[in-house]
Each structure stands twice: as structure tokens, then as C-alpha cells.
C-alpha positions as CSV (number, residue, x, y, z in Angstrom):
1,X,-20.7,-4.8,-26.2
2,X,-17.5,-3.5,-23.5
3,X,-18.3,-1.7,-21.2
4,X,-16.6,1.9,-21.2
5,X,-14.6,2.6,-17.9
6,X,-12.3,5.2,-18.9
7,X,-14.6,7.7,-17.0
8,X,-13.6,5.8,-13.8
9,X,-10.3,5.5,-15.0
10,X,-9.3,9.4,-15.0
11,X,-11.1,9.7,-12.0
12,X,-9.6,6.9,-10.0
13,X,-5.6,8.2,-12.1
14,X,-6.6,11.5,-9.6
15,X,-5.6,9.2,-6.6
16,X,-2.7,7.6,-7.4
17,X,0.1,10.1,-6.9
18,X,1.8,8.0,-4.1
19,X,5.2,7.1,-5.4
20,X,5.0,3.1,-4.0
21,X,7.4,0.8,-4.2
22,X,6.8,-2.9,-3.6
23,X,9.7,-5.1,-2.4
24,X,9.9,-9.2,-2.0
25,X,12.0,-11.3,0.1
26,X,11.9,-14.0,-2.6
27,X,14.1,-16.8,0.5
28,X,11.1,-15.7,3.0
29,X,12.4,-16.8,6.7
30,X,14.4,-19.5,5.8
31,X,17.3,-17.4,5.4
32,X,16.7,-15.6,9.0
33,X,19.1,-16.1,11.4
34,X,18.5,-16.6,15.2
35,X,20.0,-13.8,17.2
36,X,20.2,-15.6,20.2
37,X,20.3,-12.6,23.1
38,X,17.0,-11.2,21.9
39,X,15.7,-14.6,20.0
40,X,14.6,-12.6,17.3
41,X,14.9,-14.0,13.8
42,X,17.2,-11.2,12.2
43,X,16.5,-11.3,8.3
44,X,20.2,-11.1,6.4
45,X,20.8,-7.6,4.6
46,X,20.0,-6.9,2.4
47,X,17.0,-9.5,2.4
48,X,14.5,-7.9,-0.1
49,X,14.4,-7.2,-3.8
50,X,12.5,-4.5,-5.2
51,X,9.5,-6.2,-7.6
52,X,7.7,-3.1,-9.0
53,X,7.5,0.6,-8.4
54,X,4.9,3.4,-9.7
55,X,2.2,5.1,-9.0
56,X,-0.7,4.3,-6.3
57,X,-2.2,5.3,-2.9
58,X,-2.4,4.3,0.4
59,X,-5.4,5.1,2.7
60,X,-7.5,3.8,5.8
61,X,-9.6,1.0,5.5
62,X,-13.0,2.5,4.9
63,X,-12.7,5.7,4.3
64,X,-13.8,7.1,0.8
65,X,-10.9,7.9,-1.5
66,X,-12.2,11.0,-3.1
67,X,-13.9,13.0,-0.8
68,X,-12.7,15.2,2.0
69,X,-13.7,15.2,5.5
70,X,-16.7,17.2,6.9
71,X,-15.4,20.3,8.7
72,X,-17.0,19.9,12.2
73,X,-17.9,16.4,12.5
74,X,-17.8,14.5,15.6
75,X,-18.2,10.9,13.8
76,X,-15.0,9.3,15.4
77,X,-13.4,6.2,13.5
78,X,-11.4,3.5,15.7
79,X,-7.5,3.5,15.6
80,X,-6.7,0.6,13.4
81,X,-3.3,-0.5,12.0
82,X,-5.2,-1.5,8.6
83,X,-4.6,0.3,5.4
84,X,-5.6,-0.7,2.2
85,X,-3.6,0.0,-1.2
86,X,-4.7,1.0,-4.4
87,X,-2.4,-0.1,-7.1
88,X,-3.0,0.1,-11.2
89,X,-3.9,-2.8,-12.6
90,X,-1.1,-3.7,-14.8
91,X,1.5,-3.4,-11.1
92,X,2.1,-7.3,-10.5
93,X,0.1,-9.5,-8.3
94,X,1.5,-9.2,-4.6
95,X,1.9,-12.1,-2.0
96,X,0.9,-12.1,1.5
97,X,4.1,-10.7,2.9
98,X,5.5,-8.6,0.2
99,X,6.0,-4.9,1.4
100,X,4.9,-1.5,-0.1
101,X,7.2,1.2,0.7
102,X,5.7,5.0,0.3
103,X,8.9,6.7,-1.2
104,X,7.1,9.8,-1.7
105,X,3.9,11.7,-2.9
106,X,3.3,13.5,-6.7
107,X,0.5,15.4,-5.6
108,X,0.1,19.0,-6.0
109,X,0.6,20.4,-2.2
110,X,2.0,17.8,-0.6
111,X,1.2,14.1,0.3
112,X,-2.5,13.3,1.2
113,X,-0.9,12.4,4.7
114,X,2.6,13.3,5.3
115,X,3.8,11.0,8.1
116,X,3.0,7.8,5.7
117,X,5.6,9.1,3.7
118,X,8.6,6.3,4.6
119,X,6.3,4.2,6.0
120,X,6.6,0.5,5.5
121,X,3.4,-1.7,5.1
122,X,3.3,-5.6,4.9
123,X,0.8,-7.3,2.4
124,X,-2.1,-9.4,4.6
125,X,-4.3,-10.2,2.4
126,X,-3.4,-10.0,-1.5
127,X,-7.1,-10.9,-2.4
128,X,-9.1,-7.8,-1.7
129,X,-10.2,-7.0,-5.0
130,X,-9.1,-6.3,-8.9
131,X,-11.5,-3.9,-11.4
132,X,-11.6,-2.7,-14.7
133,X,-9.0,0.3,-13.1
134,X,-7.5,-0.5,-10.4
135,X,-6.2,-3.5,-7.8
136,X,-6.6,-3.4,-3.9
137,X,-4.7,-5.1,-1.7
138,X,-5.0,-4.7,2.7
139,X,-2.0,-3.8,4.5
140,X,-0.5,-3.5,8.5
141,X,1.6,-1.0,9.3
142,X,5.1,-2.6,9.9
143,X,7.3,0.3,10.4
């Protein structure tokens, strides 16, 4: 007997109305050059190829997906650089490294949170978790 997850599945297709786009630099930092006033490795451009783009969301570490916050609350959560994405299952398997690009935001008034819009996250740990709906991955805020 299979177990029936299409319940979850429309629910969890309501959060996934980030446009995302996931990019690779398939040479990693061997093709980096030394800049030698700074000594930062400067990556050749353009360095990345673009791997897969679609639909998913990016949010906080820990906080539900679904539900809004309480009006009033004084529960404070600690500043962290930690995001996790939520990507369909059938998007490709990301490395460590690979970056998700927020190009934009499907959802009916606006993005869940406007200033990630743009924002640049770098795979840490590619090993979070896959389900029945959907795949997680963590990711740090790079720029």
C-alpha cells in the first residue's frame, strides 16, 4: 500500500513561490586568481553556470513555514546567518558550495521578505533532508 501525500503536496506547493535559481562553479577555486594587493582569490567572470531554476522558498532556520507570527509576542529569536531552502523534489541534488539566487517572488502581495529578493546564499550542508514533497538544503548568506 503507498502512502498518499498529495495532501502535503498542495499544501507545502503554497510555499514555494520564490523564483530560485541555483548556480555552480563547476572549476571550484582552482581557476581563482590571486589578486595580490588585497590577497584575495578573485574568481574569473564569469565563473558560475546556472544548473536549475524554478520554484522554492527560502526561510530562517527554525521557524515554521506556514504560519504567521503572533501579534505581540516578545519570544526574541537570535540573529543568525542560517537559512534553509525548500526546493521540489525533482530540482537536482546541490553540492556544498553551489549558490541559490532569489530572482524574485510569485506570491500574491509581494515576497514573504522583500530584502531576500537578490540575495545570494551558499549551499553548507546539501544533506538536510529529502521527502515525499519536497528537499531541504541549509544555506549562509553570502551577499
Amino acid at each position: 500500500m503507498a502512502f498518499d501525500v498529495e495532501g502535503a503536496r498542495r499544501v507545502v506547493d503554497r510555499i514555494l513561490d520564490d523564483r530560485l535559481e541555483a548556480w555552480r562553479d563547476s572549476a571550484g577555486r582552482t581557476d581563482d586568481v590571486l589578486e595580490e594587493t588585497t590577497g584575495r582569490l578573485v574568481p574569473p567572470a564569469p565563473d558560475e553556470e546556472l544548473v536549475w531554476d524554478g520554484l522554492g522558498a527560502v526561510m530562517p532556520l527554525g521557524r515554521p513555514a506556514i504560519t504567521q507570527p503572533v501579534g505581540g509576542s516578545v519570544a526574541v529569536e537570535p540573529p543568525t546567518s542560517d537559512y534553509q531552502a525548500v526546493l521540489p523534489v525533482d530540482a537536482p541534488v546541490l553540492r556544498r558550495d553551489d549558490v541559490i539566487r532569489v530572482a524574485g517572488s510569485l506570491r500574491p502581495g509581494g515576497p514573504r521578505d522583500p530584502q531576500l529578493v537578490g540575495r545570494r546564499f551558499r549551499v553548507s550542508d546539501e544533506a538536510v533532508g529529502t521527502y515525499s514533497v519536497v528537499r531541504i538544503v541549509r544555506v549562509q548568506v553570502i551577499d
